[in-house]
KOLZAVO-849468 format. One record per atom (N, C-alpha, C): residue number from 1; residue in one letter; chain; atom name; x, y, z. Coordinates in pm, 1 decimal, padded with zeros to 6 digits, m for minus. Each point is the difference from the previous one (the first is absolute). Layout:
N
ATOM   num   residuo   cadena   atomo       east      north         up
ATOM   NUM         a        A      CA          X          Y          Z
...
***
This chain:
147
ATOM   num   residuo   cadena   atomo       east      north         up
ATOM     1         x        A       N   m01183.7    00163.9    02139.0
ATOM     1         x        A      CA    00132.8   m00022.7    00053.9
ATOM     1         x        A       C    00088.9    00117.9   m00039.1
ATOM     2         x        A       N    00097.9    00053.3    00094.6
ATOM     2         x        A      CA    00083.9    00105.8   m00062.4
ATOM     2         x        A       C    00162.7   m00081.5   m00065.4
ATOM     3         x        A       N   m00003.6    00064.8   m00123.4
ATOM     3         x        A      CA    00127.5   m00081.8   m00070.4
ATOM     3         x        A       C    00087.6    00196.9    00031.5
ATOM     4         x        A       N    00143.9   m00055.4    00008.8
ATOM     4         x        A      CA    00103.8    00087.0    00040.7
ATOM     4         x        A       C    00035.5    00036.9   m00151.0
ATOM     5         x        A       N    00012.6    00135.3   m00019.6
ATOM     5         x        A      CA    00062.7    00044.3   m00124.8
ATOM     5         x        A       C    00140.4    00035.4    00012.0
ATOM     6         x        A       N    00072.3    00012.6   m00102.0
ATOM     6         x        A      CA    00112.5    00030.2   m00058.7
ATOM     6         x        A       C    00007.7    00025.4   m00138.0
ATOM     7         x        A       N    00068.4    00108.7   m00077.2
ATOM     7         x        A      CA    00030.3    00030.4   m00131.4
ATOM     7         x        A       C    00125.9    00021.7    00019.8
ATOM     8         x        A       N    00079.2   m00011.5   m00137.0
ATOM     8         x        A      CA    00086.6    00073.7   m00043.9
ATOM     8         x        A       C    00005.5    00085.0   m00165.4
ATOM     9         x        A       N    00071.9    00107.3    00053.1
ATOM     9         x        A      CA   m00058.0    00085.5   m00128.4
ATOM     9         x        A       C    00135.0    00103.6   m00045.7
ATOM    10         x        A       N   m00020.2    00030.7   m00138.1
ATOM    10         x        A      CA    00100.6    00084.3   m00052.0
ATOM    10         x        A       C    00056.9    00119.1    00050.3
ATOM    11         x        A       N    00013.6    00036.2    00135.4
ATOM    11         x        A      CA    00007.2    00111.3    00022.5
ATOM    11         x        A       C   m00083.0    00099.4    00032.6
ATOM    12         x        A       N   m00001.2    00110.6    00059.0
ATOM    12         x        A      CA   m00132.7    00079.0    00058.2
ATOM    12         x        A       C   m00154.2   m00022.9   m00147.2
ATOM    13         x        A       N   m00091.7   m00029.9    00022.7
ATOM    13         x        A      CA   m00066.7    00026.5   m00154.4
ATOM    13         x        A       C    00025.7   m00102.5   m00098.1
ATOM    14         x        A       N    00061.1   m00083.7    00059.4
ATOM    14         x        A      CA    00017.1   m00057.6   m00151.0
ATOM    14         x        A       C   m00013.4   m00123.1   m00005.0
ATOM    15         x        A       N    00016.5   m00144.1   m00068.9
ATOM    15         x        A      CA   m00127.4   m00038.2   m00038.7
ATOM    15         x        A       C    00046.2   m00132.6    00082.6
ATOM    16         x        A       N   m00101.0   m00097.7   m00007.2
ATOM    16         x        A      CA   m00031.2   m00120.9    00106.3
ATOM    16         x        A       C    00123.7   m00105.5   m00082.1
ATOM    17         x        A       N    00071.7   m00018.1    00089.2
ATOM    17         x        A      CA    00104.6   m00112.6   m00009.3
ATOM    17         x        A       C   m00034.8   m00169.2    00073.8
ATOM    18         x        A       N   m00029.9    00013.8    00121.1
ATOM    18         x        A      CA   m00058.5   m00127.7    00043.7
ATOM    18         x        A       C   m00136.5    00048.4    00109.5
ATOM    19         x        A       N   m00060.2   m00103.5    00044.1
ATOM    19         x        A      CA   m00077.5    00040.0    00078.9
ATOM    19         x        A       C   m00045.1   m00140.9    00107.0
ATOM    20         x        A       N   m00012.2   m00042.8    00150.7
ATOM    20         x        A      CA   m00026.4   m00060.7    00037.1
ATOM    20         x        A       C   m00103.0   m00032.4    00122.2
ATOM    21         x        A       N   m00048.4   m00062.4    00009.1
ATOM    21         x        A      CA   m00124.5   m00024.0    00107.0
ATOM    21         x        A       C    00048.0   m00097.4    00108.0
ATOM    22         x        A       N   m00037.2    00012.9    00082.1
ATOM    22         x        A      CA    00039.5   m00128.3    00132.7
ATOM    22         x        A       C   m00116.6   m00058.4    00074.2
ATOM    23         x        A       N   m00059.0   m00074.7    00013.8
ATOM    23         x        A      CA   m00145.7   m00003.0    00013.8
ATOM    23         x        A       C    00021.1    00005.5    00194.2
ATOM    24         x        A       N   m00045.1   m00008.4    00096.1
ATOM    24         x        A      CA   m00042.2    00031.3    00119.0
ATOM    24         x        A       C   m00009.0   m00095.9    00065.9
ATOM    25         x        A       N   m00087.6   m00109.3   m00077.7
ATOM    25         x        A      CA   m00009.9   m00197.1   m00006.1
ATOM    25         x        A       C    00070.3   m00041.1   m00053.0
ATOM    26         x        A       N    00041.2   m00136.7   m00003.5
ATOM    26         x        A      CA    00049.1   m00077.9   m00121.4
ATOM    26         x        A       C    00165.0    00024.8   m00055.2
ATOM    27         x        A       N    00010.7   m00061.6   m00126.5
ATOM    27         x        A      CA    00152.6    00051.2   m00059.0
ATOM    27         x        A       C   m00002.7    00025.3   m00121.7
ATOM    28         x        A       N   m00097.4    00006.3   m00082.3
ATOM    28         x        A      CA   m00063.6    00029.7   m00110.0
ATOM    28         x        A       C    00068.8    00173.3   m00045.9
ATOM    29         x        A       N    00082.0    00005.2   m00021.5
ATOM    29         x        A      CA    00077.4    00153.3    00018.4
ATOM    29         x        A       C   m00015.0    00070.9   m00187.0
ATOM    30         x        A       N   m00009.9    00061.4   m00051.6
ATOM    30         x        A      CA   m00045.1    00047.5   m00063.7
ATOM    30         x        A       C    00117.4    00126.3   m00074.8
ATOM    31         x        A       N    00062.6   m00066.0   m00139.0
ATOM    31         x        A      CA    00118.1    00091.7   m00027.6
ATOM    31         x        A       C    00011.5   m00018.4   m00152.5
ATOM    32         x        A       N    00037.7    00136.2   m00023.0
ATOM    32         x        A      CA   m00047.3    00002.1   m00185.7
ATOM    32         x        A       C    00096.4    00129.0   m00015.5
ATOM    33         x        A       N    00117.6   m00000.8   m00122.5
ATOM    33         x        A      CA    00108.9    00057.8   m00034.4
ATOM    33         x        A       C   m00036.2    00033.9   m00133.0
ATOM    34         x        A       N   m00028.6    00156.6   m00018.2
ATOM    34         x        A      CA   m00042.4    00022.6   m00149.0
ATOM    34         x        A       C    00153.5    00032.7   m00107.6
ATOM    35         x        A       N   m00013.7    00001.4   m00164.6
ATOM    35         x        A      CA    00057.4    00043.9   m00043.3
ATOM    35         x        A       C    00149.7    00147.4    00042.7
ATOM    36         x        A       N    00093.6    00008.0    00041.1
ATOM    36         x        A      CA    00079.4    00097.1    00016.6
ATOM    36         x        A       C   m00036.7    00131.6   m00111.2
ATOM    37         x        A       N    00015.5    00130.2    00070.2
ATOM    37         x        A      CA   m00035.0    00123.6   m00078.7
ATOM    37         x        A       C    00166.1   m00010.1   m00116.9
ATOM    38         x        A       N   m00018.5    00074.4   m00042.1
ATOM    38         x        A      CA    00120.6    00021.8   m00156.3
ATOM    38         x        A       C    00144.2    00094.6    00133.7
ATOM    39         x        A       N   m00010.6    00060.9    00055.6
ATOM    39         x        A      CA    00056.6    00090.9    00094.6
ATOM    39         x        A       C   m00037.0   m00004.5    00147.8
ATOM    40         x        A       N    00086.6   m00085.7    00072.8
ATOM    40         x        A      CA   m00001.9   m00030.2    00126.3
ATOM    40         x        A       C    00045.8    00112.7    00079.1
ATOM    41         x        A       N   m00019.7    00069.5    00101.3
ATOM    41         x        A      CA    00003.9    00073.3    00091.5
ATOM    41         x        A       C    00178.3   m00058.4    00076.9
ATOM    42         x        A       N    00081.0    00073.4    00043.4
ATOM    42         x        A      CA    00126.1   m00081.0    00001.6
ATOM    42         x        A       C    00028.4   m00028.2    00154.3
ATOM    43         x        A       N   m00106.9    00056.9    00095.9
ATOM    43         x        A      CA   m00051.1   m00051.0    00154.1
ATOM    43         x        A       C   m00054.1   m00181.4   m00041.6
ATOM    44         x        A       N   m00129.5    00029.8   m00080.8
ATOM    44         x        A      CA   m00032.7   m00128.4   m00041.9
ATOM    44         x        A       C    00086.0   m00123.8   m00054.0
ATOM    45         x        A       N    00064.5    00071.8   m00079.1
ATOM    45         x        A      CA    00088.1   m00099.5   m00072.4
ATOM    45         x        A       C    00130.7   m00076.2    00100.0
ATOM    46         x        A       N    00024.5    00100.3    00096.7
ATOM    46         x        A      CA    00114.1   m00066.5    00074.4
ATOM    46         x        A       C   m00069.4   m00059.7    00146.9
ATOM    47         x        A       N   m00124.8    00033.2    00041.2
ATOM    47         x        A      CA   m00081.4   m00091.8    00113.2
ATOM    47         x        A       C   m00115.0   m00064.6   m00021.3
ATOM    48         x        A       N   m00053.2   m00050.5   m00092.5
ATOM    48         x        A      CA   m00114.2   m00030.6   m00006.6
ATOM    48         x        A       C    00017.9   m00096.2   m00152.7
ATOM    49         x        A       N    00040.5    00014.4   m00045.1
ATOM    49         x        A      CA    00051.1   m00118.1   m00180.3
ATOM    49         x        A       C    00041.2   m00061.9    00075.7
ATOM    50         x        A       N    00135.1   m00058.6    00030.7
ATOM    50         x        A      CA    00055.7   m00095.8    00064.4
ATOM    50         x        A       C   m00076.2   m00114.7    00088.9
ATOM    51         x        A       N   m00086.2    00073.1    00052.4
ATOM    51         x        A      CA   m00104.6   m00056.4    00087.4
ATOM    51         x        A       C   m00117.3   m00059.7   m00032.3
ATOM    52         x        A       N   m00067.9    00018.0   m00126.3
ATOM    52         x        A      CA   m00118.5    00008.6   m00079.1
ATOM    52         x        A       C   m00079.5   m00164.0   m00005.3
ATOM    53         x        A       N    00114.2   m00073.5   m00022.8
ATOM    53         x        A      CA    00002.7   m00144.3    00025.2
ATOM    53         x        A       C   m00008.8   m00156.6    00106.7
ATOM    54         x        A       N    00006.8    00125.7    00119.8
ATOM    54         x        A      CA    00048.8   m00057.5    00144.3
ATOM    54         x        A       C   m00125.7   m00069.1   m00002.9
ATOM    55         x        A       N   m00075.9   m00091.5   m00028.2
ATOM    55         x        A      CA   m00115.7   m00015.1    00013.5
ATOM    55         x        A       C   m00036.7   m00198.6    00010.7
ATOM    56         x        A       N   m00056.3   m00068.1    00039.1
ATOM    56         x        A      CA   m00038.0   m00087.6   m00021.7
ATOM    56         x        A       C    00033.5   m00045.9   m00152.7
ATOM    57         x        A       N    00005.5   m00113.2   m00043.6
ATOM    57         x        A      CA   m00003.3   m00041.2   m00147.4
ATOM    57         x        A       C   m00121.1    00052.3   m00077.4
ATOM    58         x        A       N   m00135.0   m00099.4    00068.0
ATOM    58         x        A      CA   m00073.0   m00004.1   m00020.0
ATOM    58         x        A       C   m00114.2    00198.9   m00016.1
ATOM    59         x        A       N    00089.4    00060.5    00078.9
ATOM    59         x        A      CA   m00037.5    00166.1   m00059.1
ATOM    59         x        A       C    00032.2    00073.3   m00083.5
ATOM    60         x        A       N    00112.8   m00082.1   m00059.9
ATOM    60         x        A      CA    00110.5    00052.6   m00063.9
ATOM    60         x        A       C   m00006.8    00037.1   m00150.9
ATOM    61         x        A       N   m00095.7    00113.4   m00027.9
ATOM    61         x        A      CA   m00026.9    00002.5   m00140.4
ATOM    61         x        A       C   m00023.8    00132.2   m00019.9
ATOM    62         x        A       N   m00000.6    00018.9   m00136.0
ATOM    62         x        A      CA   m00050.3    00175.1   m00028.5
ATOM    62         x        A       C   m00116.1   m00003.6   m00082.2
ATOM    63         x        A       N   m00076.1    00110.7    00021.3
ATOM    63         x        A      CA   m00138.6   m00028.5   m00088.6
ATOM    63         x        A       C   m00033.8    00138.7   m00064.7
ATOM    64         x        A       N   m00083.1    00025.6   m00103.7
ATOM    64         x        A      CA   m00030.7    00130.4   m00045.4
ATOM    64         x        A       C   m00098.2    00047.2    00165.2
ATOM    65         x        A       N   m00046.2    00155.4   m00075.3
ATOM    65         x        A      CA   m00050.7    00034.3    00121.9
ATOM    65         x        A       C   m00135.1   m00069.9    00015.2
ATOM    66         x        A       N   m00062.9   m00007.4   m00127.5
ATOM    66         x        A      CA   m00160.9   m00030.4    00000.0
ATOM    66         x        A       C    00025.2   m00155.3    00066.4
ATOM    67         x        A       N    00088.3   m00067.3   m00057.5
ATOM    67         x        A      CA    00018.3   m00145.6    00033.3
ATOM    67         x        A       C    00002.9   m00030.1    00183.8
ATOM    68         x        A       N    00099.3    00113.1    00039.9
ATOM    68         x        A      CA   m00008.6   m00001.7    00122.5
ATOM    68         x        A       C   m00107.3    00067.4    00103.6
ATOM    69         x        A       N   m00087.4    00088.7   m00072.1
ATOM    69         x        A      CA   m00133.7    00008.7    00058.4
ATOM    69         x        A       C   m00039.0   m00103.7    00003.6
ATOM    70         x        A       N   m00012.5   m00080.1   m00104.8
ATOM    70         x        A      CA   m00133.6   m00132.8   m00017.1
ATOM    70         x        A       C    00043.2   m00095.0    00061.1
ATOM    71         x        A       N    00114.8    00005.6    00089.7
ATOM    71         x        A      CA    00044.2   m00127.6    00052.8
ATOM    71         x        A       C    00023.4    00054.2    00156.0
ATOM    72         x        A       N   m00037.6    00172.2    00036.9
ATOM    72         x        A      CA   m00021.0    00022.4    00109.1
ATOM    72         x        A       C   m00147.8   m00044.3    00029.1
ATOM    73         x        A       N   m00078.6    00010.0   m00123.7
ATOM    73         x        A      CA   m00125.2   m00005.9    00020.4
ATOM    73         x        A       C   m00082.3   m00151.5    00060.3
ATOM    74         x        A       N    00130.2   m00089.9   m00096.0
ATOM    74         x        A      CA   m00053.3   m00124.6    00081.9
ATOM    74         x        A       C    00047.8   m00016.6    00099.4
ATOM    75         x        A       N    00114.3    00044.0    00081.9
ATOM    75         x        A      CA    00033.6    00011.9    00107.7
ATOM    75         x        A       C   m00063.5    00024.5    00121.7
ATOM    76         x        A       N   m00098.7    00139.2   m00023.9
ATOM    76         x        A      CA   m00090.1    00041.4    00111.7
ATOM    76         x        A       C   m00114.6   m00069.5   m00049.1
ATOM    77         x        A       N   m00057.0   m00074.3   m00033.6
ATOM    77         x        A      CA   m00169.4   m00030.1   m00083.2
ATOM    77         x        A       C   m00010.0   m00065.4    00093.7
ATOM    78         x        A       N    00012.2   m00061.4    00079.7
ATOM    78         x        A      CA   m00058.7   m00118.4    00119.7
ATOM    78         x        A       C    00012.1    00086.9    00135.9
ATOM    79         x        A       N    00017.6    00158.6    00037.4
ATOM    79         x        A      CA    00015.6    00024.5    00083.1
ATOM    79         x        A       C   m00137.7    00111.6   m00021.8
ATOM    80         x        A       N   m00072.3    00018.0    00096.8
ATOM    80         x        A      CA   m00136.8    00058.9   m00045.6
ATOM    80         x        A       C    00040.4    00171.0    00092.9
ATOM    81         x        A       N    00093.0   m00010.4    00064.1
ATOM    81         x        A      CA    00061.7    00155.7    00093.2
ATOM    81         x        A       C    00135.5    00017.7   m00005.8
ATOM    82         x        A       N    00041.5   m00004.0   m00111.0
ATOM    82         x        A      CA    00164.4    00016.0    00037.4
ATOM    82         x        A       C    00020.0    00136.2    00009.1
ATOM    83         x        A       N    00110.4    00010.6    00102.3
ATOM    83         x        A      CA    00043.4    00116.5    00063.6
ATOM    83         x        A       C    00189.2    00008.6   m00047.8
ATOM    84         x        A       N   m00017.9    00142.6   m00095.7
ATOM    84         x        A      CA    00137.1   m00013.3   m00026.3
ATOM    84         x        A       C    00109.4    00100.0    00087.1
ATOM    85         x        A       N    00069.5   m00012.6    00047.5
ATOM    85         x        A      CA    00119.0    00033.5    00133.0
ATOM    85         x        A       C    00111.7    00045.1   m00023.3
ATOM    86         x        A       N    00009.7    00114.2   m00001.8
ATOM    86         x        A      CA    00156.4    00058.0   m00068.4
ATOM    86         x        A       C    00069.3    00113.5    00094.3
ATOM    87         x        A       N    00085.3    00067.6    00002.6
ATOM    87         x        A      CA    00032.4    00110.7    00109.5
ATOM    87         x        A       C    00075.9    00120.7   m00102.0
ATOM    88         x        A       N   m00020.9   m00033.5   m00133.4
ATOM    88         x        A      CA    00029.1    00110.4   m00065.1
ATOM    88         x        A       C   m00063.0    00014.3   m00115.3
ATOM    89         x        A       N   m00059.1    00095.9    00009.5
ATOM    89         x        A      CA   m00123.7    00056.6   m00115.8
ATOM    89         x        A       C   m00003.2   m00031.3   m00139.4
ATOM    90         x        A       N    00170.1    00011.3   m00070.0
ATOM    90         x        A      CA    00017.3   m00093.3   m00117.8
ATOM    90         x        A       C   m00043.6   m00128.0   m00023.3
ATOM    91         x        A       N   m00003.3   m00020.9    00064.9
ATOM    91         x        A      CA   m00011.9   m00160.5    00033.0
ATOM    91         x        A       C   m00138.1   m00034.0   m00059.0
ATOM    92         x        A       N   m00059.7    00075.6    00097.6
ATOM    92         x        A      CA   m00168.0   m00017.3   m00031.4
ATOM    92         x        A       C   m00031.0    00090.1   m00136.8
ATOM    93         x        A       N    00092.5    00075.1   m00041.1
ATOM    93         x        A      CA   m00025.0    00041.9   m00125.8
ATOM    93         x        A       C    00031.5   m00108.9   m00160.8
ATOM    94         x        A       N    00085.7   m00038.2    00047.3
ATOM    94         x        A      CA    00025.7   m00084.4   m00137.2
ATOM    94         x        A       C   m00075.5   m00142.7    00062.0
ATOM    95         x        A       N   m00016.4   m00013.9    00104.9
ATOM    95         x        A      CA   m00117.4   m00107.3    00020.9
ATOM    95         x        A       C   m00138.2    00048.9   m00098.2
ATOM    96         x        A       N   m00037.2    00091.8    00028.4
ATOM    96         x        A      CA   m00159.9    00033.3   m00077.2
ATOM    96         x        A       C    00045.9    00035.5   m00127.9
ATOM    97         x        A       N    00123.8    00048.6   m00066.4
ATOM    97         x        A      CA   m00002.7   m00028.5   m00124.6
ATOM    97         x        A       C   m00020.2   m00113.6   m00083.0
ATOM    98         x        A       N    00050.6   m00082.9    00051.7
ATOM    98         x        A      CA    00031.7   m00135.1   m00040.5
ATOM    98         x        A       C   m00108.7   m00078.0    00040.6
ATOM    99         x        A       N   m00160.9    00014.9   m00036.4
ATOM    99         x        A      CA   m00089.1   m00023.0    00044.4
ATOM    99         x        A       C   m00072.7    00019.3   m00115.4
ATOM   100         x        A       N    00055.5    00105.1   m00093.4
ATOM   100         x        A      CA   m00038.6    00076.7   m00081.8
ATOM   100         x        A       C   m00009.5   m00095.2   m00153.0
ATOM   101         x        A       N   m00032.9   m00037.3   m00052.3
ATOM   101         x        A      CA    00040.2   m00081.5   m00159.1
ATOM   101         x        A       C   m00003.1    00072.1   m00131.5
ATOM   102         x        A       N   m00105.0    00093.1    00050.5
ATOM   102         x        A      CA   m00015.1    00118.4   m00125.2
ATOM   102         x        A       C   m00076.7    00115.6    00029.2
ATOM   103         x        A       N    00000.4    00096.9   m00105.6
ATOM   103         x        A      CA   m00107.8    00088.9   m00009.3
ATOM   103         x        A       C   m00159.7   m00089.5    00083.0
ATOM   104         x        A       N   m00048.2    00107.3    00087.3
ATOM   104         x        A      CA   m00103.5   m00043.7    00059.5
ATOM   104         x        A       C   m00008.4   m00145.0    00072.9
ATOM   105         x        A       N    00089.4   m00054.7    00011.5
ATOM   105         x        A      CA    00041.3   m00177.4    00030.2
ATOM   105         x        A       C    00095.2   m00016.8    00098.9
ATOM   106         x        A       N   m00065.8   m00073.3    00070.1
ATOM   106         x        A      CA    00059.7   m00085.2    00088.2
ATOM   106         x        A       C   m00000.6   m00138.0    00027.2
ATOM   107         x        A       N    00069.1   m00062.5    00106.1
ATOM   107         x        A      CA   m00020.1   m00099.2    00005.4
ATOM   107         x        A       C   m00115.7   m00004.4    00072.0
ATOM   108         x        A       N   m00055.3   m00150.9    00071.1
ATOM   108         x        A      CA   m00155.8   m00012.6    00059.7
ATOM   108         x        A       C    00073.9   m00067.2    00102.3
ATOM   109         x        A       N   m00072.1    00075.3    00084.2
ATOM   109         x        A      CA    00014.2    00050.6    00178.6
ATOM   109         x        A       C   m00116.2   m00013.8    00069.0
ATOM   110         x        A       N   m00020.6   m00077.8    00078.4
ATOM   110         x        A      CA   m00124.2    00010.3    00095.8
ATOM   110         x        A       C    00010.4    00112.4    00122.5
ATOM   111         x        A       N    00130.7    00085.7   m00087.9
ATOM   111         x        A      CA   m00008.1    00091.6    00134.2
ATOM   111         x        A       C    00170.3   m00037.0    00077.2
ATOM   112         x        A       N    00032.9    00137.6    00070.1
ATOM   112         x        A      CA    00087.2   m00026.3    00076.2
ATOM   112         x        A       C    00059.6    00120.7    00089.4
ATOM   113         x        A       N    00071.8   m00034.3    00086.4
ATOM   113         x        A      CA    00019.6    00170.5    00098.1
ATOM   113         x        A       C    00161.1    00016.2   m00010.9
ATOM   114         x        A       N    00049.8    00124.1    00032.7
ATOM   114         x        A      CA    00105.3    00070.2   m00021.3
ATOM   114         x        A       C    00009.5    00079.8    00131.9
ATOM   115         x        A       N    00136.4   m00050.4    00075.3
ATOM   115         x        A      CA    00055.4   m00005.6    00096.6
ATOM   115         x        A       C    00151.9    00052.4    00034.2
ATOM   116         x        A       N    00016.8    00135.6    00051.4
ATOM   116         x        A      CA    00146.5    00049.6   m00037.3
ATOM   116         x        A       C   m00000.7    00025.4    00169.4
ATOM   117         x        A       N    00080.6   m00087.1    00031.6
ATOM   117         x        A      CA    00087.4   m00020.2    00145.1
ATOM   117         x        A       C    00087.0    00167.6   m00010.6
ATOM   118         x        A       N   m00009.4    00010.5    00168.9
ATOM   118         x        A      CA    00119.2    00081.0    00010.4
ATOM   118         x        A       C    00105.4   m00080.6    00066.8
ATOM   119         x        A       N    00120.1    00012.4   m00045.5
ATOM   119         x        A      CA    00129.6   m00091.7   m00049.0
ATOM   119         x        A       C    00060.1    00038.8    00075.9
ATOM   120         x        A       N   m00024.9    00104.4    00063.0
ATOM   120         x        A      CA    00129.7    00062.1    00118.0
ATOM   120         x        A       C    00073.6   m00116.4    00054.4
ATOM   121         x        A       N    00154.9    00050.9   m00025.4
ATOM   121         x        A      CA    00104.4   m00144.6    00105.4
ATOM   121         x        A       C   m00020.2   m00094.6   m00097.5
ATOM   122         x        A       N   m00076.6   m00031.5   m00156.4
ATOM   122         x        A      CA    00025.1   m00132.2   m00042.6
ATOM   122         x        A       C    00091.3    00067.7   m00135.5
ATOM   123         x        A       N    00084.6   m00101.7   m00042.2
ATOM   123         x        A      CA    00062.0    00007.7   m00128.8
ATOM   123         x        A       C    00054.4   m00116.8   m00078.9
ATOM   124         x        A       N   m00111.0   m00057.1   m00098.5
ATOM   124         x        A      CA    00019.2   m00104.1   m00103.1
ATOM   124         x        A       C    00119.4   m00049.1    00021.7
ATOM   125         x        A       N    00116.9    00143.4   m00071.4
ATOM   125         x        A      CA    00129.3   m00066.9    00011.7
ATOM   125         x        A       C    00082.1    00006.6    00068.9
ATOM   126         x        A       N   m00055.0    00001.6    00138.0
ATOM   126         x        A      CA    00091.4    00024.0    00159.5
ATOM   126         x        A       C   m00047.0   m00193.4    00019.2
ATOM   127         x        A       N   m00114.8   m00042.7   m00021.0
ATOM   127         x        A      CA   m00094.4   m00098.5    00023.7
ATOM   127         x        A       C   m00002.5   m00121.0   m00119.8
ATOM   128         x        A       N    00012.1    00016.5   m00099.8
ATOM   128         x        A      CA   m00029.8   m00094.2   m00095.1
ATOM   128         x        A       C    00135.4   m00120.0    00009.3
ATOM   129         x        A       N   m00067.2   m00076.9   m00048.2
ATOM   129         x        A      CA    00179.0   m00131.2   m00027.4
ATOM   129         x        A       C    00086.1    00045.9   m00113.7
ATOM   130         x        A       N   m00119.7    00066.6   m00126.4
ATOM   130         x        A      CA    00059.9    00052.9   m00119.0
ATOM   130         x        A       C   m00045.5    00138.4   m00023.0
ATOM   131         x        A       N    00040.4    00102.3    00038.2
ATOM   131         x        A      CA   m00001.6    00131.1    00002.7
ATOM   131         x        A       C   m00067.5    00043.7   m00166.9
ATOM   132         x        A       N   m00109.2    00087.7   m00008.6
ATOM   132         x        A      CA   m00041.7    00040.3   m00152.4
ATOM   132         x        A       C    00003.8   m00118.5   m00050.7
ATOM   133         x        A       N   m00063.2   m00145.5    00015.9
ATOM   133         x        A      CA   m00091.3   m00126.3   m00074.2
ATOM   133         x        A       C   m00152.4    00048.0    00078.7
ATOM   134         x        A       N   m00086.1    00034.3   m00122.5
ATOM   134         x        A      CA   m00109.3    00012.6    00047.9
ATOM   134         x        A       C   m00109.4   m00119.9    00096.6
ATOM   135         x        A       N    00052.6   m00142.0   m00012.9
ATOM   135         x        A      CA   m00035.5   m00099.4    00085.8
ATOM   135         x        A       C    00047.5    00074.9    00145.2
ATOM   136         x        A       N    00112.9   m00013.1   m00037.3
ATOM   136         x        A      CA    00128.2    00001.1    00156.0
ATOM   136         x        A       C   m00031.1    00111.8    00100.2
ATOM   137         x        A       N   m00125.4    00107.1   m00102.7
ATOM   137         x        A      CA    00012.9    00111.9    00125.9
ATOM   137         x        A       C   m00120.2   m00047.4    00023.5
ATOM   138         x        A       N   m00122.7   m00059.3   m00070.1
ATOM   138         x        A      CA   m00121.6   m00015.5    00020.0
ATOM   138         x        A       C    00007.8   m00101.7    00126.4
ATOM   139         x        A       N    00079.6   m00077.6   m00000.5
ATOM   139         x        A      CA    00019.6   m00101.3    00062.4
ATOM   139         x        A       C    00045.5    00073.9    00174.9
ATOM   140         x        A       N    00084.1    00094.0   m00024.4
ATOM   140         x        A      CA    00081.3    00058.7    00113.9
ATOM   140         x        A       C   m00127.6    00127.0    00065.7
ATOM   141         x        A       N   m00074.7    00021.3   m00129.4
ATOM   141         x        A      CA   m00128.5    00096.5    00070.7
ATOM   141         x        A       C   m00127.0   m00093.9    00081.8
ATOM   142         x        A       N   m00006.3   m00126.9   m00052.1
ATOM   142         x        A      CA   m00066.8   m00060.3    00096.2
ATOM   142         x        A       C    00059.8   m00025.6    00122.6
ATOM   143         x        A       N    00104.6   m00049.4    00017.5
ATOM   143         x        A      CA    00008.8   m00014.2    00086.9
ATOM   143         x        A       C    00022.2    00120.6    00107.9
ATOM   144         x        A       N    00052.0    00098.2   m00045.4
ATOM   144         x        A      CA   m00031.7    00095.4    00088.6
ATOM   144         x        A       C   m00106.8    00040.8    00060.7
ATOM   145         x        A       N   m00154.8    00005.8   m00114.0
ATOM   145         x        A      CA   m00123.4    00009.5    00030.6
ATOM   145         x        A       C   m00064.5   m00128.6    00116.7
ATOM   146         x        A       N    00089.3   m00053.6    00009.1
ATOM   146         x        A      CA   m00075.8   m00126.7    00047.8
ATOM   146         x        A       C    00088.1   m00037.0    00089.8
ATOM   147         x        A       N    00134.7    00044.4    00058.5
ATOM   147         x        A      CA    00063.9   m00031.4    00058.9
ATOM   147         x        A       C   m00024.5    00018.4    00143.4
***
């Protein structure tokens, strides 16, 4: 199944703030808010903090990073092809970090594909309900993909 990506992140390079999945089926949506860096980026801090929260109750939590690998991990474990869907390369970058648990370690994956749309004419926050909530664009990139 292809789940829709979204991140948000510190600024060009810098480090994973939230990250979200939208699955293709279902409503099973997939959203995990790590620890804040010591020095927020001040683009970030005035569009994307405020927002961080917009989320279901029930998503509504922050986790270390390893914590939030292992709980991406049970996330995808029942899907034997997941296809992950993003339209900007970061995206899929702090996606495969965060995959990562340690030196030589990862989480356990039966496998999965990496998918970078060209986005031309789309924009998260021309499109989303909540502009920079990593649900809200994942949510606004499916439906574009699928619209």
């Amino acid at each position: 199944m292809r789940y829709f990506l979204d991140t948000e992140f510190n600024g060009f390079g810098g480090a994973l703030i939230s990250l979200a999945l939208v699955p293709e089926f279902g409503d099973e949506e997939f959203y995990v808010s790590l620890p804040l860096p010591d020095e927020i980026h001040p683009w970030v801090e005035q569009h994307v903090i405020p927002y961080l929260r917009f989320v279901p109750p029930a998503l509504d939590y922050e986790l270390s990073r390893e914590h939030a690998a292992h709980h991406l991990e049970v996330y995808l474990a029942s899907d034997p092809d997941p296809v992950i869907v993003a339209d900007w390369p970061d995206d899929l970058a702090h996606f495969c970090q965060i995959l990562l648990t340690g030196p030589g370690e990862m989480i356990a994956l039966n496998g999965l594909r990496l998918e970078l749309i060209n986005g031309v004419g789309f924009s998260s926050a021309m499109n989303s309900k909540v502009p920079h909530n990593a649900l809200h664009d994942a949510r606004a990139l499916k439906d574009f993909c699928l619209g």
